[in-house]
N, C-alpha and C positions, 0 to 999 in steps of 0.2 A: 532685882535682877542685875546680876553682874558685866561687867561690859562683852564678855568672850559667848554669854548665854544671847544677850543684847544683839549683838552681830551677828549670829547664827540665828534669830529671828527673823530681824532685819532682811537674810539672805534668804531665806526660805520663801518671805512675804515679796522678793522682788518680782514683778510679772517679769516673763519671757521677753518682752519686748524690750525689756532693759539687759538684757545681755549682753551687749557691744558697747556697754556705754563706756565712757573712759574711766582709766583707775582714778578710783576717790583716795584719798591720803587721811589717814588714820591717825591720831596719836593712840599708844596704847600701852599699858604698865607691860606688858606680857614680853615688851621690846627692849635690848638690852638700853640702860640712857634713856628711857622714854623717849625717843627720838623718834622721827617719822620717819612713814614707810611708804610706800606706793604701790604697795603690792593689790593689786585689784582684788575687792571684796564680790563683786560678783563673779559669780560660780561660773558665767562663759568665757570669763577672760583667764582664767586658770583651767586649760584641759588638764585631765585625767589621760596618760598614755602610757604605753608599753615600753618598757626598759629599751634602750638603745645603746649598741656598743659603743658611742661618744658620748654616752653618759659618764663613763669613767672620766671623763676628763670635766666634767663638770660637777663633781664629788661626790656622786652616788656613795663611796663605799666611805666617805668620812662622814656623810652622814649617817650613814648605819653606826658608824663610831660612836655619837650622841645616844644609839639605843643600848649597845652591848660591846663588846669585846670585837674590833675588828681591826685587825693589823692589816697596816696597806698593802695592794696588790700591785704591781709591775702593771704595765699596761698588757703585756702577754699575760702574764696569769688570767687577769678579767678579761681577756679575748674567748682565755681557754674555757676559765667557769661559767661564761656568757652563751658558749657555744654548746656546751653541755646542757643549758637552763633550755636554749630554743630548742633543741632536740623533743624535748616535753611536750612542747606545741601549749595546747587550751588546759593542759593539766596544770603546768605550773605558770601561773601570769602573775609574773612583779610588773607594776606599775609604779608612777611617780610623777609628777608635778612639778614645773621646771620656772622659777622664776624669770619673766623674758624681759625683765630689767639687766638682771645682773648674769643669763645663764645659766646657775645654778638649780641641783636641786633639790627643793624643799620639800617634800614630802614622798614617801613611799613607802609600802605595805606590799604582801602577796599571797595568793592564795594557790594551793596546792589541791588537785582533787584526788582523792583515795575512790578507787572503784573496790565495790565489798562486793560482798557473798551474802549478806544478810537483806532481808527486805529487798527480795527477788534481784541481786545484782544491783542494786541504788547504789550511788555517790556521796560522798560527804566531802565538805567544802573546809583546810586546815588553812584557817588567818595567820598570818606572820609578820615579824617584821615590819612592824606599824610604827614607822619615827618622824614628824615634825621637826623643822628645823629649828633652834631653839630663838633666831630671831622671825620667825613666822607662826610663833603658837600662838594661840585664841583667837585664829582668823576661819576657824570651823577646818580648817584641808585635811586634818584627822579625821573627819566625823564625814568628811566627803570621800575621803578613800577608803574607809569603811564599807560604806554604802556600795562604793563601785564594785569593791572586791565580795561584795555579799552578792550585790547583779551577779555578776558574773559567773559564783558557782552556783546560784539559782537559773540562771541561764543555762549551765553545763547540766541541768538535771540533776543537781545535789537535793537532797531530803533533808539536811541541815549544815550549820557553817560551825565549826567551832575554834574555839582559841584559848590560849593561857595568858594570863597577865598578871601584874603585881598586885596586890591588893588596892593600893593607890590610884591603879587605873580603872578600876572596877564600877565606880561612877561613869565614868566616861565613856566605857564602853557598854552602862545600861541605857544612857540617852543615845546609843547608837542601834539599841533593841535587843541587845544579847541579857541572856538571864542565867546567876550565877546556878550552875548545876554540876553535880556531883566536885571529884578531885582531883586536880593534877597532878602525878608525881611523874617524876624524871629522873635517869641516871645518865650521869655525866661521864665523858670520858677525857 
């Protein structure tokens, strides 16, 4: 077992009652330098929260940069697309994980719910936007905002969650209980 499997044991195996304990300090290849971190590996010292307009200032949109193509926004433009995103309400909920060492944030994903016409007016749950910061991978926060954003549109009444990814990710996102079906295609504009 490798260390990043090892840790996501670890965290699964912790009782509740260790959830306020203090961050443990890691070394781990996964970090740029091998160099230590202090990023708390239990799962109550890193919430899970809803996007906040001063998240911009704490690099939300450069870490979507790490995932795809995202040219920086003015702090009014992410006023403007923020304002637009809460209008949505429980349809569309980005979350994200905010290191409270340094402020920043490390981790964010979102999901989108589609209301259909098939299967008596049911919901389906569209995952996006799933990036780790690249010095906070293999501390599980991917596979824990996974999880949240699957709650959440099981909680909304969704019938199923689905998403696209790289081939690459396709591991990662079977240990998070997604099973490859059917194909994505996409046109780009």
């Amino acid at each position: 077992m490798h260390l990043p499997q090892f840790i996501c044991s670890v965290i699964r195996s912790v009782p509740v009652a260790f959830a306020m304990t203090p961050p443990l300090r890691v070394e781990s290849p996964h970090l740029p330098g091998s160099r230590m971190t202090s990023i708390p590996l239990v799962e109550g010292n890193l919430p899970i929260r809803r996007l906040e307009i001063s998240d911009h200032k704490k690099g939300f949109v450069e870490l979507l940069g790490q995932l795809t193509v995202c040219p920086q926004l003015t702090e009014s433009e992410f006023q403007v697309q923020f304002a637009e995103v809460a209008k949505l309400g429980e349809s569309h909920c980005i979350c994200v994980i905010e290191d409270p060492n340094t402020e920043r944030i490390i981790a964010t994903g979102s999901v989108f719910i589609e209301k259909k016409f098939i299967r008596g007016g049911s919901k389906v749950g569209h995952i996006e936007d799933v990036v780790v910061a690249k010095t906070a991978r293999g501390l599980c926060l991917g596979q824990r905002m996974v999880k949240h954003l699957v709650d959440h549109a099981k909680a909304t009444g969704c019938y199923k969650v689905v998403l696209a990814c790289a081939p690459e990710l396709r591991e990662f996102y079977e240990k998070c209980g997604f099973e490859d079906k059917n194909v994505q295609m996409s046109v780009y504009f």
